[in-house]
C-alpha positions as MATLAB code, in Angstrom:
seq = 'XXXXXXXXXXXXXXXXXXXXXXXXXXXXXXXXXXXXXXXXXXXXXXXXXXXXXXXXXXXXXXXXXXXXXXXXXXXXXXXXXXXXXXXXXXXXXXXXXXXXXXXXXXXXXXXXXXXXXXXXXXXXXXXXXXXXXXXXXXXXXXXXXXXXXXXXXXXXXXXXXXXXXXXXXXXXXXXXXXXXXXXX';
ca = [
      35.137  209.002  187.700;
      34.771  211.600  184.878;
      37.101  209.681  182.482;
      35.046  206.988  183.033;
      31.534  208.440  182.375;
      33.078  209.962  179.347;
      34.314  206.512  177.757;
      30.675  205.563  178.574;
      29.108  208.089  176.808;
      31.707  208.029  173.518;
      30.870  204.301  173.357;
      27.060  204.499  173.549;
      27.852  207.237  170.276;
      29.730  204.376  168.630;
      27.376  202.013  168.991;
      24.690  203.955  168.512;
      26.153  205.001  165.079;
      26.940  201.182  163.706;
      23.121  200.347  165.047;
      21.827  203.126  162.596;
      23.764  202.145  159.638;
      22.505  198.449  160.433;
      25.763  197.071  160.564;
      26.577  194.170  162.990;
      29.835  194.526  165.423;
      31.947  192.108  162.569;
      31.158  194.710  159.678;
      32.162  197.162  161.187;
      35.203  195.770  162.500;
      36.092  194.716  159.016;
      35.334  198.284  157.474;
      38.026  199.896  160.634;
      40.091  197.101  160.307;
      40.223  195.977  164.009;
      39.238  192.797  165.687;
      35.612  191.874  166.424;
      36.231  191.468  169.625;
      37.908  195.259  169.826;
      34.914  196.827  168.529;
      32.507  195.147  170.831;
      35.073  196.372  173.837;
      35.191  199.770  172.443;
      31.433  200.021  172.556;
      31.366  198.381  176.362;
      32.459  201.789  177.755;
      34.414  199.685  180.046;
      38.203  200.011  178.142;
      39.817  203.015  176.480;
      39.138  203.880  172.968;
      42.016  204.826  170.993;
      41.819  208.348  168.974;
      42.811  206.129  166.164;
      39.879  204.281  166.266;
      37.270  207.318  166.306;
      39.046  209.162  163.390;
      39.196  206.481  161.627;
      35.490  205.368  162.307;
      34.642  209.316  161.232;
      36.355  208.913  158.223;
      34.925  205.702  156.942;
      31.348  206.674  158.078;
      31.556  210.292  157.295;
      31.116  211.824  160.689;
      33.048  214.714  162.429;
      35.360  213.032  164.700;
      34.102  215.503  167.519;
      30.656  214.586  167.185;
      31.885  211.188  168.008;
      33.649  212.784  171.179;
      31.446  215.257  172.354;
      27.697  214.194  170.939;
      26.771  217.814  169.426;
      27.029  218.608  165.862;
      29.634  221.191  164.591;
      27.912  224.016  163.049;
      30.873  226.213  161.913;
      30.936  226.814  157.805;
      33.599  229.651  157.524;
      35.525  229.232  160.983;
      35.382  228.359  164.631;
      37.726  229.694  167.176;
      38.913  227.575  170.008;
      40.163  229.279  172.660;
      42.393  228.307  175.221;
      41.429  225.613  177.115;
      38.045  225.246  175.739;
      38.626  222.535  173.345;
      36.547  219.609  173.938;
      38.181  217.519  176.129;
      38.258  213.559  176.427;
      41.328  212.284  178.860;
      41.154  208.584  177.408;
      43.450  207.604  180.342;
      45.434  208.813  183.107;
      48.322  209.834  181.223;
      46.842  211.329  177.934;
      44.273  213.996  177.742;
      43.118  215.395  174.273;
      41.403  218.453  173.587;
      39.794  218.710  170.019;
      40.554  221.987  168.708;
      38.268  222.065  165.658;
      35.016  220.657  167.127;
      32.680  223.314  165.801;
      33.666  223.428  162.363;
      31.440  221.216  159.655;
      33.374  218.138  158.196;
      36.995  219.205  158.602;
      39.863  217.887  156.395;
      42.145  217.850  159.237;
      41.510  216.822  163.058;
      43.542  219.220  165.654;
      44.536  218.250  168.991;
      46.282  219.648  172.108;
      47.293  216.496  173.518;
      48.802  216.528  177.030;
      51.474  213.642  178.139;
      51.223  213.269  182.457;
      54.445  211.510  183.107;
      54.332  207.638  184.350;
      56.148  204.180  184.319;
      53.658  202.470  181.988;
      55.217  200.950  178.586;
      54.439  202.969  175.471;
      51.253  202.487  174.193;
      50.836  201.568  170.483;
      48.398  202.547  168.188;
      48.076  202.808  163.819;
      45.634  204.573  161.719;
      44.839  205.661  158.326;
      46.393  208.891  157.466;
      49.285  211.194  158.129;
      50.216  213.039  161.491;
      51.979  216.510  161.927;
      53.119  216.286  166.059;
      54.705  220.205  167.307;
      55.675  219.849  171.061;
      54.837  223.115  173.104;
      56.456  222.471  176.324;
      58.007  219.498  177.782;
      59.977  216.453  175.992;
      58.631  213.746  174.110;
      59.840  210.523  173.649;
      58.608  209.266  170.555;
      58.343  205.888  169.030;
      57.395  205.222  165.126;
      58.372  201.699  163.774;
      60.186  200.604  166.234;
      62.614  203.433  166.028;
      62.541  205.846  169.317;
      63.048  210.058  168.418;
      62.954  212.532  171.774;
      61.072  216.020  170.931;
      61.666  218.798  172.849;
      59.800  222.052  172.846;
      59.765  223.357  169.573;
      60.350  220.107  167.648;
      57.618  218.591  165.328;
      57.203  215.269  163.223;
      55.143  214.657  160.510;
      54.826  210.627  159.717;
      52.345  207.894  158.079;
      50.309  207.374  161.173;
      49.885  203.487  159.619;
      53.171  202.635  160.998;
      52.880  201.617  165.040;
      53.670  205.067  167.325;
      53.220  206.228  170.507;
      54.777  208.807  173.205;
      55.618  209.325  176.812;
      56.277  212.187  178.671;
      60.228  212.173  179.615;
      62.017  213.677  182.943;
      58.763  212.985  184.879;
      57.544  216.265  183.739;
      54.099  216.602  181.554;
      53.913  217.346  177.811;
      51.934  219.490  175.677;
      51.863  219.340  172.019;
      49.833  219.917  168.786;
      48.641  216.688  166.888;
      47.017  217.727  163.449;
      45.320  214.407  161.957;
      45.324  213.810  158.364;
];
């Protein structure tokens, strides 16, 4: 499965990374603040690694989040241009697909996304990490949770939140979503 091979190939890049900087699996679980245990899994290839966990790896290692993603440098200085549909893509599980929309460009401040949503009767996944997020839904509605509180987007709508609170989405009226996640 493509999904798969891709998980594969983002975890050999994350532990490839921590190997280089000589840091065992417990240092760097203590620099990203997650579990031991977490980082090892991430690094297995064999569960899904949240896009919380490679920003926030990029941030604290200095390295572009899409290197981490796609395993090519960006070269970009003055500008890249994504166009549509030709973000690199990583679906990290059936129901959310996320194409990096700034993966060219050296050491951005911000990491864009065009996230899609595929509609399904899983519970909302939760996930934290260090920052801010700006969220502007494109087509479908959103169902939202931050905190424990639960805000529908519809087309049109944005959010910008502290991403260290718990949040996550799901698509609503068994329709997909599309919107614009901009990583701060």
């Amino acid at each position: 499965m493509i999904m798969n091979e891709q998980i594969k190939q983002i975890a050999e890049r994350l532990k490839g990374l921590r190997e280089s900087m000589d840091l065992s699996a417990k240092a760097m679980a203590q620099q990203t603040g997650k579990a031991e245990n977490d980082v090892l899994r991430y690094e297995s290839g064999e569960v899904d690694i949240p896009m919380s966990f490679l920003f926030d790896v990029s941030q604290k290692f200095g390295i572009d989040t899409s290197t981490l993603i796609s395993g090519e440098e960006p070269r970009m200085n003055a500008y890249f241009l994504t166009r549509k549909g030709r973000g690199v893509s990583v679906e990290r599980t059936k129901a959310y697909k996320y194409q990096a929309l700034a993966s060219g460009y050296r050491h951005p401040k911000v990491e864009p996304f065009e996230v899609t949503v595929e509609p399904n009767d899983n519970p909302i996944y939760l996930n934290t990490h260090d920052g801010e997020e700006f969220n502007y839904v494109l087509e479908g509605r959103l169902l939202l949770q931050i905190n424990r509180k639960e805000l529908i987007l519809n087309a049109g709508d944005s959010i910008y939140f502290d991403s260290s609170y718990p949040h996550g989405m799901k698509a609503l009226d068994n329709q997909l979503v599309k919107f614009l996640a901009v990583i701060l």
